[in-house]
GUVO-832813 format. One record per residue (C-alpha): residue number from 0; x negated, z negated, y negated. Coordinates in steps of 0.001 Angstrom, whole numbers. Layout:
BEGIN
> nr c1 c3 c2
> NUM X Z Y
...
// end
This chain:
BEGIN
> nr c1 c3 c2
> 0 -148896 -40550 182729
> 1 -147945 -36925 182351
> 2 -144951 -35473 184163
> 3 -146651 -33075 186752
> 4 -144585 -29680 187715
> 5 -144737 -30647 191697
> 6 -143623 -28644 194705
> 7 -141235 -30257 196670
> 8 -140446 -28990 200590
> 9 -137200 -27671 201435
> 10 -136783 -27209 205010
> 11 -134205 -24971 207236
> 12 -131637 -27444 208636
> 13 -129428 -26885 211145
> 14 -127433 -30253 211311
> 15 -123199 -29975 210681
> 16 -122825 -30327 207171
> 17 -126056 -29557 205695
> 18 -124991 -26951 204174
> 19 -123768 -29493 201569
> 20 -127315 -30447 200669
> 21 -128280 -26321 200561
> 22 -125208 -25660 198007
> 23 -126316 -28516 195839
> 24 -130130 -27533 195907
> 25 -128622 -23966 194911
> 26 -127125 -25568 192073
> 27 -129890 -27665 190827
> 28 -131945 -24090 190520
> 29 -129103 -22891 188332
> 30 -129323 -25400 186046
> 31 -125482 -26721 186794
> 32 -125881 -30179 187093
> 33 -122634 -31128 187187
> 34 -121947 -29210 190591
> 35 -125134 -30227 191946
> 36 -124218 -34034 191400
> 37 -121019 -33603 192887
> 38 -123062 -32426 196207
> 39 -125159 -34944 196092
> 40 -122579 -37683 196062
> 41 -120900 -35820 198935
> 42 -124006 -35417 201281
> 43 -125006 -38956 200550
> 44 -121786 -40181 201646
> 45 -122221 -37936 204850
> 46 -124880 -39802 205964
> 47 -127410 -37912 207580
> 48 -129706 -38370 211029
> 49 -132071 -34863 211449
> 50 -135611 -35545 209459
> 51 -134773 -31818 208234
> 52 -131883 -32750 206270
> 53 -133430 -35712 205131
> 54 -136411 -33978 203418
> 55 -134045 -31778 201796
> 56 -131709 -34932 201029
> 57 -134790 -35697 198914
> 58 -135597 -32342 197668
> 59 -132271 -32669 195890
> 60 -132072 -36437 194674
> 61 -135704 -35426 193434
> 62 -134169 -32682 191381
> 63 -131701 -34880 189840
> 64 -134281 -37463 188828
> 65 -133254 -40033 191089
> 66 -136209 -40623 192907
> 67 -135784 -43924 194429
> 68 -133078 -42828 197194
> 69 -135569 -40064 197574
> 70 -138270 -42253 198898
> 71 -135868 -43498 200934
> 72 -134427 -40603 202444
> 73 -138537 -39738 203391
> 74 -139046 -43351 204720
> 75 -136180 -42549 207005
> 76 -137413 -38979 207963
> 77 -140739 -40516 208705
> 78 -139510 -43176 211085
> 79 -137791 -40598 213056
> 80 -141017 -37763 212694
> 81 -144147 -39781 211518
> 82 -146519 -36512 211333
> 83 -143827 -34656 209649
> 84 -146062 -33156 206278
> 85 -143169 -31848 204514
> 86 -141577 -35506 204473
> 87 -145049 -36842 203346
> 88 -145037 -33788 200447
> 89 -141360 -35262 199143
> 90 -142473 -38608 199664
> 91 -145825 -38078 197473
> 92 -143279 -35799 194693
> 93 -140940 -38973 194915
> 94 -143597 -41756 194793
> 95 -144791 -40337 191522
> 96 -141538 -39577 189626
> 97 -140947 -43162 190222
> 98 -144086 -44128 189002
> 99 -146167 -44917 191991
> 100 -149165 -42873 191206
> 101 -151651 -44162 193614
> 102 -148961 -44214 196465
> 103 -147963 -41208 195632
> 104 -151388 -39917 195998
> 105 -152020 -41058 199180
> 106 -148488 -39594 200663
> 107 -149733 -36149 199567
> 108 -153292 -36707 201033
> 109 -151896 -37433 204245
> 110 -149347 -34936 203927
> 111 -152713 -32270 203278
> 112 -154193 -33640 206363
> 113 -151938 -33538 208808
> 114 -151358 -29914 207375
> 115 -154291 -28059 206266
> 116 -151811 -25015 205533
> 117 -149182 -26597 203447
> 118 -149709 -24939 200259
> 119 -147315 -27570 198557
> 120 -149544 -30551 200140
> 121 -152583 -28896 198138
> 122 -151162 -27636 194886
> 123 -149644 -31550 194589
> 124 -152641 -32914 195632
> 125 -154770 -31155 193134
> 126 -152367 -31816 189877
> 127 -152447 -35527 190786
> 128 -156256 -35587 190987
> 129 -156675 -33405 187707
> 130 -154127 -35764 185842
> 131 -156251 -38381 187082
> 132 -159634 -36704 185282
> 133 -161103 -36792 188756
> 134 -161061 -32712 187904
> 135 -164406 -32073 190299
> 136 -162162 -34034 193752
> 137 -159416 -31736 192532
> 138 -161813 -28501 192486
> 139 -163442 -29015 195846
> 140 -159613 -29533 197629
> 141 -158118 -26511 196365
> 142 -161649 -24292 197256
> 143 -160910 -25771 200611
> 144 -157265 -25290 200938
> 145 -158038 -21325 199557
> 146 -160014 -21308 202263
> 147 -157745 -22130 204672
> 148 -154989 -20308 203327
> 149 -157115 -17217 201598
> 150 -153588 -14942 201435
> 151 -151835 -17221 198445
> 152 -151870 -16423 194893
> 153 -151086 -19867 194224
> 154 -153610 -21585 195465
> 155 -156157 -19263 194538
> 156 -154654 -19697 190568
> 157 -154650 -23709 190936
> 158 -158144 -23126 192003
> 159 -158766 -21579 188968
> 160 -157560 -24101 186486
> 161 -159021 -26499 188242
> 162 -162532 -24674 188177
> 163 -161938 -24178 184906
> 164 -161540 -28083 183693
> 165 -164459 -28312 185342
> 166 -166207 -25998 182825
> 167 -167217 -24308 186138
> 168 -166359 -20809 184505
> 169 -168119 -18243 187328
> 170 -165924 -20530 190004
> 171 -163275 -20013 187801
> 172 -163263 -16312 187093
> 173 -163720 -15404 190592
> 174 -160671 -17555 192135
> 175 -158641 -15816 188794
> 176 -159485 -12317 189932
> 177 -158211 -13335 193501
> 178 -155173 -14750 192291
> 179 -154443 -11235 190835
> 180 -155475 -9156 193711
> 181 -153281 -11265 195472
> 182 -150242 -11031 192727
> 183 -150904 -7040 192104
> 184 -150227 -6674 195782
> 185 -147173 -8236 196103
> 186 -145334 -8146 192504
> 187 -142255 -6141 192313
> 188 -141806 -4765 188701
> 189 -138883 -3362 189438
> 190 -137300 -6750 189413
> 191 -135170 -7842 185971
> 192 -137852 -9467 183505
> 193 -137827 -11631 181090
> 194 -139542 -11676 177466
> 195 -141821 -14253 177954
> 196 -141116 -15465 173987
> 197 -140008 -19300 173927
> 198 -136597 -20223 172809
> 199 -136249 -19868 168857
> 200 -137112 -23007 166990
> 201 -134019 -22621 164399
> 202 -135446 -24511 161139
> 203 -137010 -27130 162878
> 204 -140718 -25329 162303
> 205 -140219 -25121 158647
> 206 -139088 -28789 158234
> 207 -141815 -29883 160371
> 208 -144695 -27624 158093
> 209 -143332 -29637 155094
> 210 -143489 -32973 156929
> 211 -147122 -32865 158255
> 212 -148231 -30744 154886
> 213 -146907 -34188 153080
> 214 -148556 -36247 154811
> 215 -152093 -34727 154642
> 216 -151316 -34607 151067
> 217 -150972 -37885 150895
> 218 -154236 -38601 151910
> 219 -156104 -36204 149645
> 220 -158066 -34085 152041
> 221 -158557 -30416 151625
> 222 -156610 -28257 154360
> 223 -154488 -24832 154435
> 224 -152276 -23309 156300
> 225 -154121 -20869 159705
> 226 -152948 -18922 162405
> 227 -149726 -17784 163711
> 228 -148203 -20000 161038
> 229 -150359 -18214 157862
> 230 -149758 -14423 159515
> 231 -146347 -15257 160148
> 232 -145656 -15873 156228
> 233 -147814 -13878 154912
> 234 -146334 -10844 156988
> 235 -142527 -11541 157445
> 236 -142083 -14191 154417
> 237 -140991 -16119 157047
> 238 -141779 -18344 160341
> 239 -141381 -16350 163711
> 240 -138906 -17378 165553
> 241 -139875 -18303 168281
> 242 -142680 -20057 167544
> 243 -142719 -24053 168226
> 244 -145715 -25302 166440
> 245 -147487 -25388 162889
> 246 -151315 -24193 162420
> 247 -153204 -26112 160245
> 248 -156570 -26253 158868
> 249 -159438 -29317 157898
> 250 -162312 -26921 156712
> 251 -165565 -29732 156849
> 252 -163554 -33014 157153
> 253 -165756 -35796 157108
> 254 -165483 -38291 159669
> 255 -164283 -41150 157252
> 256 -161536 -38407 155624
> 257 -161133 -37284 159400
> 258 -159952 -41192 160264
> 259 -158183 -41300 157666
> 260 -155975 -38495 158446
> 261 -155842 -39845 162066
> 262 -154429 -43035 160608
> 263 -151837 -41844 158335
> 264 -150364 -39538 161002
> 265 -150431 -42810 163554
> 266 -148149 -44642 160759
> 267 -145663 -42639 160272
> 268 -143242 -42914 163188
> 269 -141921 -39179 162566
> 270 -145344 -37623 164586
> 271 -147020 -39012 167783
> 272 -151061 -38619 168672
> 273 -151961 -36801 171539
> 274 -154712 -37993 173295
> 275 -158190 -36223 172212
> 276 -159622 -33738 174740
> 277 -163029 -33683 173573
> 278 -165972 -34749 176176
> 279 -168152 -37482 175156
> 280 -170986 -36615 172738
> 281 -168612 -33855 170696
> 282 -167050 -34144 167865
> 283 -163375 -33165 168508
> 284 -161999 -29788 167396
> 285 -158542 -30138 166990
> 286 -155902 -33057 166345
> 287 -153029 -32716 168619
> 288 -149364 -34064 166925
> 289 -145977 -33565 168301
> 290 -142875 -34016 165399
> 291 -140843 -36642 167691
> 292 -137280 -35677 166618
> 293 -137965 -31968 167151
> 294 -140729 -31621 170029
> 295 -142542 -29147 167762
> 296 -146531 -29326 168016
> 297 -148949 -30115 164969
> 298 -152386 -28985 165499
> 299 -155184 -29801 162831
> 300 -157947 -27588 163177
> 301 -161451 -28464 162435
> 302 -163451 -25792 161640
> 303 -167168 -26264 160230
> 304 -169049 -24567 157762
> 305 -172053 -22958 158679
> 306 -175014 -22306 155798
> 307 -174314 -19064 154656
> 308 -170587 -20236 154491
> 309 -169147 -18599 157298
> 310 -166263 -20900 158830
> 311 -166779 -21807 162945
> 312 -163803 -22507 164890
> 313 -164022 -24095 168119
> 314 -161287 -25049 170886
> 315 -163460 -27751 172463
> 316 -162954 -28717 176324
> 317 -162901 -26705 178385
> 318 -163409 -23157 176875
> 319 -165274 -23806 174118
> 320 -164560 -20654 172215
> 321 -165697 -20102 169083
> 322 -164890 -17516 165834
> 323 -166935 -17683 162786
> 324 -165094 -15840 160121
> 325 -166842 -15219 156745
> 326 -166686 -17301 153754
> 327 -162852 -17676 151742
> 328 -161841 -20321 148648
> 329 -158646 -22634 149204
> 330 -156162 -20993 147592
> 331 -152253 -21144 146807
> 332 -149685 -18807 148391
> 333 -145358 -19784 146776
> 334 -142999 -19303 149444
> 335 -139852 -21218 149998
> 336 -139928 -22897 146752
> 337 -143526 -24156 147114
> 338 -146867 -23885 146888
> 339 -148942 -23902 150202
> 340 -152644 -23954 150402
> 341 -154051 -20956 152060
> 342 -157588 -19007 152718
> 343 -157987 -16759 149376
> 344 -158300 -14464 150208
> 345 -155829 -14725 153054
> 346 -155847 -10940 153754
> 347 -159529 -11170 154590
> 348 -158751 -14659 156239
> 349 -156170 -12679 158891
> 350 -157981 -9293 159715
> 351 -160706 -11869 160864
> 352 -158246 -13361 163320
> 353 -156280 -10663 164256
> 354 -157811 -7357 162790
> 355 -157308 -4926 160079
> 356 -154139 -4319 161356
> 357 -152534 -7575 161504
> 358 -149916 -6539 158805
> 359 -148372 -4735 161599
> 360 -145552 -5190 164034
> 361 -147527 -3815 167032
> 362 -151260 -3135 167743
> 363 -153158 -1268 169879
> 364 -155891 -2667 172471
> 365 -157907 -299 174810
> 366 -155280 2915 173973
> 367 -152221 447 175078
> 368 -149692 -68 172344
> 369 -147852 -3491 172629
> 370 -146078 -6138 170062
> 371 -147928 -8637 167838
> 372 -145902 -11511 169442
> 373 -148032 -10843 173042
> 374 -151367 -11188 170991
> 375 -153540 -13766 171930
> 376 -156128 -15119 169546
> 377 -157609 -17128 172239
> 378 -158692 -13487 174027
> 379 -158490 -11119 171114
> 380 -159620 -12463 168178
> 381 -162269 -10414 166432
> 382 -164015 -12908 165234
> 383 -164949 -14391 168401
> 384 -168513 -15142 169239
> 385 -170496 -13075 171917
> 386 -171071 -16172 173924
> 387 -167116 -17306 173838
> 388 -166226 -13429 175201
> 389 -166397 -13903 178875
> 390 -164483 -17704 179013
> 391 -161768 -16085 177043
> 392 -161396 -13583 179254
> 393 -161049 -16285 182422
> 394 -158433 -18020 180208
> 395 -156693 -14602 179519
> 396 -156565 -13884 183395
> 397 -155187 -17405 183915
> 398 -152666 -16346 181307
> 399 -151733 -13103 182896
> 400 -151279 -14721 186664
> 401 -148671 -16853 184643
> 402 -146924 -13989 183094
> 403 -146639 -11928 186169
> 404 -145577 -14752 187927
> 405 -142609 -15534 185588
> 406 -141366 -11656 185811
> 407 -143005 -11367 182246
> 408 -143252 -7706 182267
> 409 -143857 -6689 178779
> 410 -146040 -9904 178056
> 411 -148014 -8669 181010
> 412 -149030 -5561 179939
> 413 -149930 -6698 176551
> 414 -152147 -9283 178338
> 415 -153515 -6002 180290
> 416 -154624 -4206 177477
> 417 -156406 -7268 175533
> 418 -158230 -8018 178697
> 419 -159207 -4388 179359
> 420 -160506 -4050 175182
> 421 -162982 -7308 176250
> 422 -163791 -5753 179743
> 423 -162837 -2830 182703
> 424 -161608 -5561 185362
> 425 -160384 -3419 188444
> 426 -157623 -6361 188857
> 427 -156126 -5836 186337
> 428 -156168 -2307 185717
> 429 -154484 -2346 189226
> 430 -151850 -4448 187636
> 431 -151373 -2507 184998
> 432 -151198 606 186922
> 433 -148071 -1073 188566
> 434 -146469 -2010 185236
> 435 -146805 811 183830
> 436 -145991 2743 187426
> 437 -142290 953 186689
> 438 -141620 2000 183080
> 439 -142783 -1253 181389
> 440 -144695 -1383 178073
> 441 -146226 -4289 175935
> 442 -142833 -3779 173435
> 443 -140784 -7222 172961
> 444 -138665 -7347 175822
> 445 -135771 -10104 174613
> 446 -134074 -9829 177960
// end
């Protein structure tokens, strides 16, 4: 069972010596464990009797991954205050971590109904139904709760994702737009940013190419290297930096070649399989690997061929987008003392994905100038197919509601302008009006 990103409750607490359990909250935030363990020991040794330091008691043994005292300290909060919903949130946050999912479940159901208007009840509530696949239950709570609560951003973007597992794309696009109304209004861009880039992979990448390109060769089927991972050596004869996964290619696998490849990657104990994502009745678009030792992703591709040769690439569940770029060979491109299969010819393989211009450091979308590491082929890929346009666009407004959320300034705008090149959304030219209103621009921000 996945790991969900849960909202815990931390309450304002008033009893002598909770201060204790504030401190070591405030350290947990900063990432200083150390500190934060050395509070915890001391408020646990306090002993405490108000049900408001007690939900924060478990706020902070939940951040420390020690969730058992944490259902604890909620089990006594809730003998004290049984209606209390924030002790039912912490309880439900708890539960889980410890691995009592249907428990868990039902502490955060009762936490939602005893209060409609806890925005933490709802958000948990809905990530424990989706990880569940009972996405449609998950759907229906958060339209309620949006409802109820129509002023959050939050809610309104959970509503969103959750719409959009449902493949319930108009339901999906219109609780996106109101998570960015709601986020243009109350952003400050004149707080510090950050780049938005994830932390450089080192060598790990390259090691991790050459592992999973052995092991397809092992098994004889026809594949080359795609994406961020072919622009990224064909450009810079090197991998980017930051990236943490390898794009691959099956053009046409078979399903018996397909297995095969499944297989080989299940025996060797260097990769694990996700889970596929496909619905029942398709054929699944992409093989999902992690490396084990490194945490860098694998994904197989697995394009089709239609008749006149043209090359289809689908995501699958739950956008379904598709490209079809035109015909190429399997060819052979040296770097770093070998020989890696590639489209031939690859020039013709990467304008398709990323335009004529992809030999560049920066590109331009709808007059707005930003850097190739914001560009996402998922929204801006030229080869994408009329049909695909407006579900990449919801996914690209999910994507921007994350970046302005995480102070992502630069990645922001960049997101701006490939949304604006698909279509004139007043929600996010608003946004970008405000970016650009504070001096930001879709450059690499490293900050």
């Amino acid at each position: 069972m996945a790991r969900l990103r849960l909202d815990v409750r931390i309450v304002e607490a008033r009893e002598p010596g909770a201060t204790t359990i504030a401190e070591a909250l405030l350290h947990v935030q900063s990432g200083d464990r150390e500190a934060a363990m050395r509070g915890y020991r001391d408020a646990r040794a306090r002993g405490f009797a108000e049900v408001a330091s007690l939900v924060n008691l478990a706020a902070l043994a939940i951040g420390l991954d020690d969730p058992l005292p944490a259902i604890g300290f909620c089990g006594d909060a809730l003998r004290i205050s049984p209606s209390n919903p924030d002790a039912w949130v912490n309880l439900g946050v708890a539960r889980w971590h410890a691995g009592k999912h249907r428990e868990a479940a039902q502490a955060t159901l009762r936490a939602r109904a005893l209060a409609p208007r806890n925005e933490a009840a709802a958000i948990n509530a809905g990530l424990m139904l989706r990880s569940v696949r009972e996405d449609e239950r998950a759907a229906e709570l958060l339209r309620l709760a949006c409802t109820e609560v129509p002023s959050s951003p939050r809610l309104a973007l959970a509503h969103a994702e959750a719409a959009r597992a449902c493949m319930q794309h108009d339901r999906a696009r219109a609780a996106a737009l109101r998570a960015l109304a709601l986020l243009g209004a109350r952003i400050d861009p004149r707080q510090p940013g950050r780049s938005g880039l994830r932390p450089a992979a080192g060598a790990d990448v390259r090691a991790v190419l050459g592992a999973a390109c052995d092991v397809l060769d092992r098994t004889g089927v026809v594949y080359h290297l795609m994406a961020g991972t072919l622009l990224a050596i064909a450009k810079d004869g090197q991998l980017f930096p930051h990236d943490k996964d390898v794009d691959l290619a099956l053009p046409g696998i078979e399903d018996d070649a397909l297995q095969s490849v499944r297989a080989a990657f299940a025996d060797d104990p260097a990769f694990r399989m996700f889970p596929a994502t496909q619905r029942a009745g398709h054929r699944p678009t992409v093989v999902g690997l992690v490396h084990v030792a490194t945490a860098v992703g694998v994904d197989l591709m697995l394009p089709t061929r239609d008749p006149d040769g043209g090359v289809r690439n689908e995501t699958g569940w739950p956008d379904r987008l598709t490209s079809v770029l035109r015909p190429y060979a399997i060819g052979r491109l040296h770097w770093d003392g070998r020989d890696w299969p590639v489209p031939e010819p690859h020039a013709q393989y990467l304008a398709d994905m990323y335009g004529e211009d992809w030999r560049e450091q920066s590109t331009v979308a709808a007059g707005i100038r930003y850097d190739r590491c914001y560009s996402d082929t998922m929204l801006s890929n030229p080869s994408r197919t009329s049909e695909s346009v407006p579900r990449a666009v919801n996914l690209g407004l999910l994507r921007l509601a994350h970046a302005l959320q995480g102070r992502e300034w630069s990645k922001a705008v960049a997101y701006c302008a490939q949304l604006l090149a698909r279509e004139e959304l007043p929600e996010v030219r608003t946004v970008l009006d405000r970016l650009q209103a504070a001096g930001h621009d879709g450059m690499r921000f490293d900050g």
